[in-house]
Phi, psi and omega in degrees: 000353193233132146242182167315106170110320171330103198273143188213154181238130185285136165325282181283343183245213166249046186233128176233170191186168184253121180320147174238324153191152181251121214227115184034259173235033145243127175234160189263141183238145160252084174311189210238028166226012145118350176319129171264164180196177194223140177225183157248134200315315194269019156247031151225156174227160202272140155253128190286161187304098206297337172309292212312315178330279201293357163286293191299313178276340176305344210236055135271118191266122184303323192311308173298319141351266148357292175303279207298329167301308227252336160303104184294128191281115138002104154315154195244323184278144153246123203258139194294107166322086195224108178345128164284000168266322220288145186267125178302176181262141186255125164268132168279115184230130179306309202309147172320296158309309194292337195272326179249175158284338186207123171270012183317116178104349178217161209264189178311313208293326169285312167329292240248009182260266195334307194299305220269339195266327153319314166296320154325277189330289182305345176287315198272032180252312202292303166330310188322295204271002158077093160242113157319327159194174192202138189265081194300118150300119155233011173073131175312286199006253202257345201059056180266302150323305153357291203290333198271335171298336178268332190283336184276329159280356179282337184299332212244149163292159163057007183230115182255147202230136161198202168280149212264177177311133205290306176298316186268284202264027164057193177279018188234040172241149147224124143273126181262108144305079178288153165237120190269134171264175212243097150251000000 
């Protein structure tokens, strides 16, 4: 990586000199008060040339520098846009602890009975009463719930289902559509 005529600066100490030769991984230095002295490659490092400095800062155009500090950068985000009439969607949340006082005494089969005939209820209230959508909670975990919930909206007509917003609820939401007929 050094060759002979190189200018190098010692790592640890204050000292540069120009290589005079390089034998594996030692090389001889001559400093710059005329000292010859011996290093090993990894306590020196090459100093770059100062002309090279000034060629590399001369072909910075300030001007473009500049534009770019006082020009306000673009938003990245789009932010959702929503009517002050509009009624948010009533969210349901599944999880278990929210539904009982204890879940102490009941096994999965009974958890994932109860979670899913709750989810019923609130589906067919939603219809009853012409509600347009509703947000279910059900949680990451293993997607057991998940599954069942989708398979009990795959049963109803007219109602589409999907993940609910990424940003307020992560990956443990569905949003449900009803689509209400017009008579």
């Amino acid at each position: 990586m050094l060759n002979k005529g190189d200018k190098v600066s010692v790592l640890d100490e204050a000292i540069n000199g120009v290589v005079l030769s390089v034998k594996n991984n030692e090389i001889t230095i001559e400093t710059e008060d005329g000292f010859v002295m011996t290093f090993f490659v990894n306590e020196l490092i090459k100093m770059q040339d100062t002309n090279d400095l000034m060629n590399s800062i001369k072909r910075i155009n300030l001007n473009e520098v500049s534009k770019e500090k006082e020009e306000p950068k673009a938003r990245s985000f789009v932010k959702e846009r929503k009517d002050k009439r509009e009624i948010p969607a009533p969210e349901f949340d599944l999880h278990i602890e929210k539904l009982v006082p204890n879940k102490r005494g009941m096994s999965n089969y009974d958890i994932l009975t109860l979670q899913a005939e709750t989810a019923k209820r609130h589906i067919e209230f939603a219809i009853r009463n012409r509600i347009p959508k509703i947000v279910f909670i059900h949680g990451v975990g293993e997607g057991i719930l998940k599954a069942e919930l989708d398979f009990l909206l795959g049963r109803y007509d007219g109602v589409d289902f999907q993940d609910a917003n990424y940003q307020k609820y992560g990956l443990g939401a569905t949003e449900v559509y009803f689509k209400q007929n017009t008579k």
